[in-house]
DODREN-170028 format. One record per atom (N, C-alpha, C, CB): x, y negated, z; atom name; chain; residue in one letter. Coordinates in steps of 0.2 Angstrom, whole numbers, always signed. Glycine has a CB too. Example, Ala and Ser with C-alpha at 12.3 -4.5 7.8 and 13.67 -1.06 7.14 Angstrom:
{site {+66,+28,+39},N,A,a}
{site {+62,+22,+39},CA,A,a}
{site {+66,+16,+39},C,A,a}
{site {+57,+22,+45},CB,A,a}
{site {+64,+11,+35},N,A,s}
{site {+68,+5,+36},CA,A,s}
{site {+64,+0,+39},C,A,s}
{site {+70,+3,+29},CB,A,s}
This chain:
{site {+86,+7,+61},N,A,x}
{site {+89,+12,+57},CA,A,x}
{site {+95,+10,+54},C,A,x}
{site {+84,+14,+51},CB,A,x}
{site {+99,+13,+53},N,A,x}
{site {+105,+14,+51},CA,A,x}
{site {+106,+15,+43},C,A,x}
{site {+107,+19,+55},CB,A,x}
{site {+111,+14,+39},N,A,x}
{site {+110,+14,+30},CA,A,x}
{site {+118,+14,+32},C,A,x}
{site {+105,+5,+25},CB,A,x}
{site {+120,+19,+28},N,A,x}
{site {+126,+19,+23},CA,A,x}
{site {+127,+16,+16},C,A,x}
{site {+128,+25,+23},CB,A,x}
{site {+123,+15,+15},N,A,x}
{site {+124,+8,+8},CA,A,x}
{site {+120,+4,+8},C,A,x}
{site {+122,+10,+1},CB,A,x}
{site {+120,-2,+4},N,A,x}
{site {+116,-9,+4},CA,A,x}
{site {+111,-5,+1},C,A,x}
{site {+118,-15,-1},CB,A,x}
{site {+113,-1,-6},N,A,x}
{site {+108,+1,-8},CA,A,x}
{site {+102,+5,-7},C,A,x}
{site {+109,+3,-11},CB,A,x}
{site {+103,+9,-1},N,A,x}
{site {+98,+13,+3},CA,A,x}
{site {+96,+7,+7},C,A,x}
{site {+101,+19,+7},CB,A,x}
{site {+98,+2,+10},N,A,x}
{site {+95,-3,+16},CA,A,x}
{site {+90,-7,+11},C,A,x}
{site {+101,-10,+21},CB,A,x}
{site {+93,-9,+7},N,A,x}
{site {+88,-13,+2},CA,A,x}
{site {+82,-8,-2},C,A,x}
{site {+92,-18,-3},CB,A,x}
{site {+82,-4,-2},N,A,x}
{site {+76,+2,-6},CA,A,x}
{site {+72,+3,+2},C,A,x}
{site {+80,+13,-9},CB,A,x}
{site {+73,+3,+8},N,A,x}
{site {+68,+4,+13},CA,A,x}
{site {+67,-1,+16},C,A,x}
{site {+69,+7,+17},CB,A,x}
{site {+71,-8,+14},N,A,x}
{site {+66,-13,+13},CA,A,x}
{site {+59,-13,+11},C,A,x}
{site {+68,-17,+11},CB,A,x}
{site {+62,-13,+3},N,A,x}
{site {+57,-13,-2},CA,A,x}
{site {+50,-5,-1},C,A,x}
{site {+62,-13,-10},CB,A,x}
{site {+51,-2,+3},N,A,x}
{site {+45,+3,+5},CA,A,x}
{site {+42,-3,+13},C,A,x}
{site {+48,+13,+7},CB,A,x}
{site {+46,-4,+18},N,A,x}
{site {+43,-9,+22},CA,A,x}
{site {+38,-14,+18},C,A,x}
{site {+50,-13,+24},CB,A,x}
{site {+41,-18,+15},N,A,x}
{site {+35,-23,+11},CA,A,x}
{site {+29,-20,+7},C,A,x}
{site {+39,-26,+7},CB,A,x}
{site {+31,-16,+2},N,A,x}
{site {+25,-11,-1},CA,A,x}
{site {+21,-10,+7},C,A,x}
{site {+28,-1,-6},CB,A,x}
{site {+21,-6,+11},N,A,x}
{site {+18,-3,+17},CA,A,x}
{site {+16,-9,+21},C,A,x}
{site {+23,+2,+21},CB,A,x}
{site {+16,-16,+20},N,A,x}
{site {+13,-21,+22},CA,A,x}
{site {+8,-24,+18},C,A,x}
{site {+16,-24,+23},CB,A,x}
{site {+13,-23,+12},N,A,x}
{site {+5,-25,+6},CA,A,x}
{site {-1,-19,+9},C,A,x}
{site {+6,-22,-6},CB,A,x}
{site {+1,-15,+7},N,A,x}
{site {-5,-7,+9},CA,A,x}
{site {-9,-9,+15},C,A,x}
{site {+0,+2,+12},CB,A,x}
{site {-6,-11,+21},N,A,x}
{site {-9,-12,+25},CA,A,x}
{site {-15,-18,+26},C,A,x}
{site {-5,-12,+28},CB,A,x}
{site {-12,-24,+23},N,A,x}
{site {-16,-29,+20},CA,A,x}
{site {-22,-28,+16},C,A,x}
{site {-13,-33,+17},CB,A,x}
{site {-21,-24,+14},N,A,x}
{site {-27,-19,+7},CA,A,x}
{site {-32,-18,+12},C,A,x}
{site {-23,-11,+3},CB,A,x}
{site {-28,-14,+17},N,A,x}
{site {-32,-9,+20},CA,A,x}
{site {-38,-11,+27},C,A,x}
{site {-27,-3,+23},CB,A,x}
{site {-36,-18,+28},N,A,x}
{site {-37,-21,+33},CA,A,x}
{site {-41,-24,+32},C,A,x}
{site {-34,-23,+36},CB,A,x}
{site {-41,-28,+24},N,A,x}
{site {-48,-32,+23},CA,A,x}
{site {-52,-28,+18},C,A,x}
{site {-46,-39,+19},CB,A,x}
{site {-51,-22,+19},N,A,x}
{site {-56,-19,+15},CA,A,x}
{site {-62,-16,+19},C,A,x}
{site {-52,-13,+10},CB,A,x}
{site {-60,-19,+28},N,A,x}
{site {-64,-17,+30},CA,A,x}
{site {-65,-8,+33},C,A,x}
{site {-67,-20,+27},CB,A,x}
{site {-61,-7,+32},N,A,x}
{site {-62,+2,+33},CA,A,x}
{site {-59,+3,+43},C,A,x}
{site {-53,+7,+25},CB,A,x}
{site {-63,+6,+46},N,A,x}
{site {-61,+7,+51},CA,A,x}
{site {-52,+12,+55},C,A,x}
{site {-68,+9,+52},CB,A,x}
{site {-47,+9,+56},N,A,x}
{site {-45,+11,+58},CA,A,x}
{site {-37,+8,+64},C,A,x}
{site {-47,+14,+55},CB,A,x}
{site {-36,+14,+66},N,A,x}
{site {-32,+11,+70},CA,A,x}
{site {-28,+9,+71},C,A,x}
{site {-31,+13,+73},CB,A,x}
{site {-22,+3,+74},N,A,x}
{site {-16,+2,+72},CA,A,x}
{site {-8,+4,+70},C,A,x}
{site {-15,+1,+74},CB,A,x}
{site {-10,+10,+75},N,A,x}
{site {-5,+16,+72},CA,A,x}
{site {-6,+19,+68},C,A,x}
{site {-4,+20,+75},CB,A,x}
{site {-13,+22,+66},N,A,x}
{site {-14,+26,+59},CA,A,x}
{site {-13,+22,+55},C,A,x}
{site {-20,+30,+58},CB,A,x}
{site {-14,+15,+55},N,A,x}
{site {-16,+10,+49},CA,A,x}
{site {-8,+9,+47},C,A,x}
{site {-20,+3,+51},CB,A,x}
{site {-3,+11,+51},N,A,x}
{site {+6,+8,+48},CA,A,x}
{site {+8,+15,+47},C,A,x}
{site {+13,+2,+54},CB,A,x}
{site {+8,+22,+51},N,A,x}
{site {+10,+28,+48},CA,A,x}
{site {+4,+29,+42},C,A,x}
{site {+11,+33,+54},CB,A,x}
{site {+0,+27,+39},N,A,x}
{site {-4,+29,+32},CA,A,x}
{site {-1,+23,+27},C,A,x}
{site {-14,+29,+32},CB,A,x}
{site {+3,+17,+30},N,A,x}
{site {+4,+11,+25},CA,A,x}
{site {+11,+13,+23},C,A,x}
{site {+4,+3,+28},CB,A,x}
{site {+15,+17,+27},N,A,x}
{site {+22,+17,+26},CA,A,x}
{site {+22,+24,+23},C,A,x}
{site {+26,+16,+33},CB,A,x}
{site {+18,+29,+23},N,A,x}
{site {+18,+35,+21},CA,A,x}
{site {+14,+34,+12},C,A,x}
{site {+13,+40,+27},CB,A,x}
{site {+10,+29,+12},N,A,x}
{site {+9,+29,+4},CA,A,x}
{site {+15,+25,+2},C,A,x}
{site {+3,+24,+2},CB,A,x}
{site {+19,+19,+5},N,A,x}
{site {+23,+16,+1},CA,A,x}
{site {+30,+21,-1},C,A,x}
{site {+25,+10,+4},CB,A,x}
{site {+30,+26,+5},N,A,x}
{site {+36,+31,+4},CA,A,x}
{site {+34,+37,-3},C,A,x}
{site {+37,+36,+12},CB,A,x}
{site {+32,+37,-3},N,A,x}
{site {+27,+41,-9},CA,A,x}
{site {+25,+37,-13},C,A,x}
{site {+20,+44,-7},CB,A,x}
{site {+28,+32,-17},N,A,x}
{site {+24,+28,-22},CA,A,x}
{site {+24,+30,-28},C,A,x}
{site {+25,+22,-24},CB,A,x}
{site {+27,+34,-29},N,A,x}
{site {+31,+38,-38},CA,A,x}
{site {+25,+43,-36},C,A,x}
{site {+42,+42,-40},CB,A,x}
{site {+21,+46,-32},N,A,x}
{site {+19,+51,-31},CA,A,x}
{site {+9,+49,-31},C,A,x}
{site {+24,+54,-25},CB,A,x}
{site {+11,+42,-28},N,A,x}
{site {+4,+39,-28},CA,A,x}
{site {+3,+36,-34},C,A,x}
{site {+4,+35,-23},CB,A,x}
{site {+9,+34,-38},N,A,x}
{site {+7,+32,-45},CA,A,x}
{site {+5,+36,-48},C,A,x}
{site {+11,+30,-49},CB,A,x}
{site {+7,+42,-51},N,A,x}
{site {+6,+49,-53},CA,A,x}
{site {+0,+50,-54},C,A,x}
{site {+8,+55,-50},CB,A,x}
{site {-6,+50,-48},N,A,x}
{site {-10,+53,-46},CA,A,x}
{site {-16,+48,-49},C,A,x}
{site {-9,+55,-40},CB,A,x}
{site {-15,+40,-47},N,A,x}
{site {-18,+34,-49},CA,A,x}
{site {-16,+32,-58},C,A,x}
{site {-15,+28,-44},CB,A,x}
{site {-16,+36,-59},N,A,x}
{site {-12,+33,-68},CA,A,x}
{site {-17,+35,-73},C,A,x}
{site {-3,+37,-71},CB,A,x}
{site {-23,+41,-70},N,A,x}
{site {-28,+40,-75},CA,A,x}
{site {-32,+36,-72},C,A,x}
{site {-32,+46,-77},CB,A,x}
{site {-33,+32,-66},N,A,x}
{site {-39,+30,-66},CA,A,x}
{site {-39,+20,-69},C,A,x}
{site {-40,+31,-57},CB,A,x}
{site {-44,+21,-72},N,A,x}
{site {-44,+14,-74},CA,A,x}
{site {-46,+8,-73},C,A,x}
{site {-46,+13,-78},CB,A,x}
{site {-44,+2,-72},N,A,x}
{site {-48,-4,-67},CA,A,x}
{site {-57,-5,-72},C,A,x}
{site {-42,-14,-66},CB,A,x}
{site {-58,-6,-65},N,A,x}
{site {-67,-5,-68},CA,A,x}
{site {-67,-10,-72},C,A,x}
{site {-75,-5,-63},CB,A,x}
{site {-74,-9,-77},N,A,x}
{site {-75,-18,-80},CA,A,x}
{site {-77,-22,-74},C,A,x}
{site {-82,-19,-89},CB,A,x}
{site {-84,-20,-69},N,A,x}
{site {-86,-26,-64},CA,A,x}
{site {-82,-27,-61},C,A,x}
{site {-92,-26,-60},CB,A,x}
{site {-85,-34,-57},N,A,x}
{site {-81,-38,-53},CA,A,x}
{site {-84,-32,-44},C,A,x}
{site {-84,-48,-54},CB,A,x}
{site {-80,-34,-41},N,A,x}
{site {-78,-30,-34},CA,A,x}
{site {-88,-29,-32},C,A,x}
{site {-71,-37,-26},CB,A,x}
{site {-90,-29,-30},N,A,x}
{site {-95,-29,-24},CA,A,x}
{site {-93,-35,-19},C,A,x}
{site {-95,-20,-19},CB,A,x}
{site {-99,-37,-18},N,A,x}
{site {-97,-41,-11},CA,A,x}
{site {-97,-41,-7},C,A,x}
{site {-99,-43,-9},CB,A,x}
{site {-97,-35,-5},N,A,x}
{site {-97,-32,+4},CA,A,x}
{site {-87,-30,+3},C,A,x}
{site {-105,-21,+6},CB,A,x}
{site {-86,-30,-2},N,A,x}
{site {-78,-30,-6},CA,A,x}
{site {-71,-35,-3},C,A,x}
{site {-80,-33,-13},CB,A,x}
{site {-70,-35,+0},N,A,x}
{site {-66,-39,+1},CA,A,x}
{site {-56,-40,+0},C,A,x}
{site {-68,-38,+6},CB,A,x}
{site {-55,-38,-7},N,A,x}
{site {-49,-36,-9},CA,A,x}
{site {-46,-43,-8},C,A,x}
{site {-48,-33,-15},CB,A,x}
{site {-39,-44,-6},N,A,x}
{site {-36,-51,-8},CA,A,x}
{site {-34,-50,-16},C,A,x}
{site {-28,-54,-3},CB,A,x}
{site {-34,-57,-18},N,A,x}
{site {-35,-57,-28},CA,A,x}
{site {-28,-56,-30},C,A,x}
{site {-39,-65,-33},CB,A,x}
{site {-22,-55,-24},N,A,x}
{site {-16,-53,-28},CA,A,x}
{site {-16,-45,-28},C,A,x}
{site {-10,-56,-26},CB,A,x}
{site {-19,-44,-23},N,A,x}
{site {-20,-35,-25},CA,A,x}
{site {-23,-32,-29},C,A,x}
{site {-21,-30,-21},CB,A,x}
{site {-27,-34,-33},N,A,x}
{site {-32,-31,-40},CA,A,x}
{site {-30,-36,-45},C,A,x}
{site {-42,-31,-38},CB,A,x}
């Protein structure tokens, strides 16, 4: 892709990287799917993050700890 400013190249960096966290999330969390669905749903939540915040901003982190069958890496929770 092509960017007419730094500033646009470096903002779709930074959705790139969010959409690799996501993916990492999504892959050890164990949830069945595919490689393709798994980077167009990683790049589609990071593109939507003001929109995925919104939606997540009543929810509260639980008091317990994960389940064991759980598998989050401890920098994403």
């Amino acid at each position: 892709m092509s960017y007419v400013t730094k500033k646009e190249a470096d903002a779709y960096d930074r959705v790139i990287d969010a959409a690799n966290c996501i993916s990492q999330l999504l892959v050890k969390s164990g949830i069945d799917i595919d490689e393709d669905d798994l980077e167009v749903l990683s790049i589609f939540i990071a593109d939507n993050a003001y929109a995925v915040m919104q939606i997540l901003k009543k929810v509260s982190k639980p008091n317990s700890l994960p389940r064991q069958d759980q598998k989050y890496p401890k920098d994403l929770i």
